[in-house]
C-alpha positions as CSV (number, residue, x, y, z in Angstrom):
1,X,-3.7,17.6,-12.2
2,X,-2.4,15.9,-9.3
3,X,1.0,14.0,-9.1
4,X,0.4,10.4,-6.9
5,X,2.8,8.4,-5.0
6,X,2.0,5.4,-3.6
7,X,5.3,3.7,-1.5
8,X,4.7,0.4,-1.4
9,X,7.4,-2.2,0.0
10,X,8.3,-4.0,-3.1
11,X,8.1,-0.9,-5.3
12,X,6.5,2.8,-5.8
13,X,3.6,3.3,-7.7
14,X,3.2,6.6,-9.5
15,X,1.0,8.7,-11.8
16,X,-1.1,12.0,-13.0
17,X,-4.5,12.0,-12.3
18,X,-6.8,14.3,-12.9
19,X,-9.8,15.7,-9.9
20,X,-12.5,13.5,-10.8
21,X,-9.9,10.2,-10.6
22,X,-9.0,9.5,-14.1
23,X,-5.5,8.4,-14.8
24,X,-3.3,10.4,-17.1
25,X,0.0,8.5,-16.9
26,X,1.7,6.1,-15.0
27,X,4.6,4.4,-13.9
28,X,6.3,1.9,-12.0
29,X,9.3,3.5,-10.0
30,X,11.8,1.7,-7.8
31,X,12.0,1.7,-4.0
32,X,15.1,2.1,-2.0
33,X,15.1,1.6,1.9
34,X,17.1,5.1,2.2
35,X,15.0,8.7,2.6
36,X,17.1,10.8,0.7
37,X,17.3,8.7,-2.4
38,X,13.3,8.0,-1.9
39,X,12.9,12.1,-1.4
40,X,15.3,12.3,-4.8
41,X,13.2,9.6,-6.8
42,X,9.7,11.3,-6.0
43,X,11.2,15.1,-6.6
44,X,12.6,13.0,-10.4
45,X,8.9,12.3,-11.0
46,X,7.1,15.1,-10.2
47,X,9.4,17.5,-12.0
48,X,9.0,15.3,-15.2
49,X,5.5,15.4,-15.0
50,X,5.3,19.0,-14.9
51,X,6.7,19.1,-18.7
52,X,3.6,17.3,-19.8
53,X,0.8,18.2,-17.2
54,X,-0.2,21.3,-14.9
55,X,0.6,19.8,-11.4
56,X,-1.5,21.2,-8.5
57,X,-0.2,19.0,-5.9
58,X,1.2,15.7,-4.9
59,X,-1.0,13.2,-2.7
60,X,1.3,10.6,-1.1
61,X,-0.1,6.9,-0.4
62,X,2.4,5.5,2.5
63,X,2.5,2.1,4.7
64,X,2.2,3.1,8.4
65,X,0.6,5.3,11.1
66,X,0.4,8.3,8.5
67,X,-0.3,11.6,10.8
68,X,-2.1,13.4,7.7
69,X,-2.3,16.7,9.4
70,X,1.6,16.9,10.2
71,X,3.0,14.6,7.6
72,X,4.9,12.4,9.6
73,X,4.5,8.4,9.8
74,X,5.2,7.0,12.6
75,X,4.6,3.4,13.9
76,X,6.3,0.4,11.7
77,X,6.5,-1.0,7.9
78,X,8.9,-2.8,5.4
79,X,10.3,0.6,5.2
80,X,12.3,2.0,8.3
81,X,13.5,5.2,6.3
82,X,10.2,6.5,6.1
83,X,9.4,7.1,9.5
84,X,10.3,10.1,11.1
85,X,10.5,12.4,8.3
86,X,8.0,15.2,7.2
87,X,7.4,14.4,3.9
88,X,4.6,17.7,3.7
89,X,7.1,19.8,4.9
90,X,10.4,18.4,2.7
91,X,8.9,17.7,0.0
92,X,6.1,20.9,-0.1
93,X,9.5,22.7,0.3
94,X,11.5,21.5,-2.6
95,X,9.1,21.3,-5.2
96,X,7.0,24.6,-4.5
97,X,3.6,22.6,-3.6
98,X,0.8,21.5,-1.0
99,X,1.3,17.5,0.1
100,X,-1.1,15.5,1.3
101,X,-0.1,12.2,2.8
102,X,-2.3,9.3,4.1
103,X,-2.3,5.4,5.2
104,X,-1.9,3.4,2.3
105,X,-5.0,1.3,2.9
106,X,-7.4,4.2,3.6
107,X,-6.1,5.8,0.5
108,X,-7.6,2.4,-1.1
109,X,-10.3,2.7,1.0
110,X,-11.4,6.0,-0.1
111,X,-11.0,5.5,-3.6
112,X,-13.5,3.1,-3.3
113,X,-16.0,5.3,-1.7
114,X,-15.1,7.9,-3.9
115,X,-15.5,6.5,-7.4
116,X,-15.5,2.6,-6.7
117,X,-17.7,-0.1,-5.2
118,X,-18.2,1.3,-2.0
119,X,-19.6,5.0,-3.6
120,X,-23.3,4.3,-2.2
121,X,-22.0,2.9,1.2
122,X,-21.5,4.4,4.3
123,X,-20.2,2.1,6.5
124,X,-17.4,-0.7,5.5
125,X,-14.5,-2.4,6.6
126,X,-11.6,-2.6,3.7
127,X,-8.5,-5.1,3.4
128,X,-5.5,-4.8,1.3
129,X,-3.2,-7.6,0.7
130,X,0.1,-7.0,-0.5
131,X,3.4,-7.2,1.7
132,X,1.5,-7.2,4.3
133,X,-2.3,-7.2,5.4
134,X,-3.3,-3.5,5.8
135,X,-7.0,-2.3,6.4
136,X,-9.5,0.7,6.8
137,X,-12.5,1.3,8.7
138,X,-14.7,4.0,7.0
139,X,-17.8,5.3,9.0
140,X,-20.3,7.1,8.0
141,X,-18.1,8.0,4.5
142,X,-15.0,9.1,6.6
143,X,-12.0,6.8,7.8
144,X,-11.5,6.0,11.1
145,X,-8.2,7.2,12.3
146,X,-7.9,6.1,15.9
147,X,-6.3,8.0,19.2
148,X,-2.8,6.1,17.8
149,X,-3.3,6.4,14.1
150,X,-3.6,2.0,14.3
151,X,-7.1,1.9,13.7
152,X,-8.0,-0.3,10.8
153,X,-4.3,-2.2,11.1
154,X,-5.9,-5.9,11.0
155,X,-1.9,-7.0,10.1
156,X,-1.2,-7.1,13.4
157,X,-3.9,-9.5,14.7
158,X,-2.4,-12.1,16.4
159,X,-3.6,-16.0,14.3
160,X,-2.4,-19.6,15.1
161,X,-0.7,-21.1,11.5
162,X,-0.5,-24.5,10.6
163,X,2.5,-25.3,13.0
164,X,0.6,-24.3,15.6
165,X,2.8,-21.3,16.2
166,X,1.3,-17.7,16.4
167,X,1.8,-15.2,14.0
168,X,0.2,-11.9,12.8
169,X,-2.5,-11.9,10.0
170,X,0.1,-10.1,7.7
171,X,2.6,-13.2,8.5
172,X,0.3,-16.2,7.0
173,X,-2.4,-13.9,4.9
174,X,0.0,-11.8,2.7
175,X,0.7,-12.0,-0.9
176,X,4.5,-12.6,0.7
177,X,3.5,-15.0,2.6
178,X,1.7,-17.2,-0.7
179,X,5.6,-16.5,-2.4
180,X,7.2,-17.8,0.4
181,X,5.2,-21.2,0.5
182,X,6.3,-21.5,-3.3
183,X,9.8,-20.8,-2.8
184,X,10.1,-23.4,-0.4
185,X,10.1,-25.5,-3.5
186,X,11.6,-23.6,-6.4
187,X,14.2,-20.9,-6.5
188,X,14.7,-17.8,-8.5
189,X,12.4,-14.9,-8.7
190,X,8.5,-15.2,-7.9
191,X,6.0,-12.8,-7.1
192,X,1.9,-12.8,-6.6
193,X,1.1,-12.9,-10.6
194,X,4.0,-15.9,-11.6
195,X,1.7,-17.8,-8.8
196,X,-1.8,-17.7,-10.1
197,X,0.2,-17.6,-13.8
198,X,1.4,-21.2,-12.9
199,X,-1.4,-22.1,-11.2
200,X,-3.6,-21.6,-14.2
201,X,-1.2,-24.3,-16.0
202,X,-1.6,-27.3,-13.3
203,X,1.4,-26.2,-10.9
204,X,-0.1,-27.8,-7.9
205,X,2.5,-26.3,-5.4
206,X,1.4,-22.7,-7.1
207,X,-2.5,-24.1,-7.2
208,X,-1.5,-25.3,-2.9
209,X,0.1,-22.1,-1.6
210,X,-3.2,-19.8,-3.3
211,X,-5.9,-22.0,-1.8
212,X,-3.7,-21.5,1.7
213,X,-3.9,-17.7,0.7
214,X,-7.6,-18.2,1.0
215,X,-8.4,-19.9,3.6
216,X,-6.0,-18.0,6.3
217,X,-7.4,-14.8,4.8
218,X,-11.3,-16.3,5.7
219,X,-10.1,-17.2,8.7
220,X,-8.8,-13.4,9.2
């Protein structure tokens, strides 16, 4: 069994699988902009899940330029902690096991060429949208890391909005980015799925800020 982390901006995503992909548990675990504590909360789960399951390893999903061979991110995300650190080596040290660690969106990516629509394809370009627009270029069944470890990162391409001010992709095309159009109306707490709830009920500033979402992401 492998133990699986997936840091994303809003939260971590974590589980047991097993070699051929299946899940075996999982849970929702909180984030918190501060590497120690992070280390702390991914050592927690791990060492819980060996009491039920035969751990192996741990395979990290992480925003950023992920070096996968060293273990270090480098480059930029909603996360400054995580950069810098080598998770293979801190973490492989503390709980007594090999690491792996790669780009959040090519760990997407490959799970789709492993065991998901892309399985018979050799060739694709992949998009995530979640805090921010991430992507993966897989050739030939292998991603496509680039000389700076940026290749794939369609976030950072540059798009006029409708103010006719330019921003990134990630700024007008993310999930985020549908929230914030909402929130500009209503307060409290919203998220992607309160959106498209509301939306399915006649909220027209919900049904609005989706059909937005859309049409910057075709543009993209």
């Amino acid at each position: 069994m492998i133990a699986c982390i997936d840091i994303g901006g809003t939260s971590i995503k974590a589980g047991v699988l097993d070699k051929n992909g299946k899940i075996k548990f999982r849970e929702t675990l909180k984030i918190i902009d501060d590497i120690d504590k992070l280390f702390d909360i991914i050592v927690n789960f791990v060492e819980r899940s060996k009491r039920n399951f035969l751990i192996e390893g741990l395979a990290i999903s992480s925003p950023g330029a992920v070096d996968t061979k060293e273990g270090v991110i480098y480059g930029s995300s909603a996360l400054n902690c995580i950069h810098g650190p080598n998770f293979k080596k801190i973490l492989g040290e503390r709980l007594n096991l090999n690491v792996s660690i790669e780009n959040d969106a090519n760990c997407a990516a490959l799970a789709e060429v492993f065991n998901g629509s892309a399985k018979d394809v050799n060739n694709m370009i992949f998009i995530v949208c979640g805090t921010g627009i991430g992507g993966s270029i897989v050739y030939n069944g292998e991603i496509i890391n680039g000389k700076n470890l940026h290749c794939g990162e369609f976030g950072f391409m540059i798009m006029e909005n409708e103010d006719d001010k330019f921003r990134t992709f990630s700024e007008i095309s993310s999930t985020i980015s549908m929230v914030t159009r909402v929130k500009r109306f209503y307060s409290g707490d919203w998220d992607g799925e309160k959106i498209f709830r509301e939306a399915e009920c006649g909220n027209m500033i919900c049904i609005n800020a989706i059909n937005k979402f859309y049409l910057n992401l075709a543009k993209g």
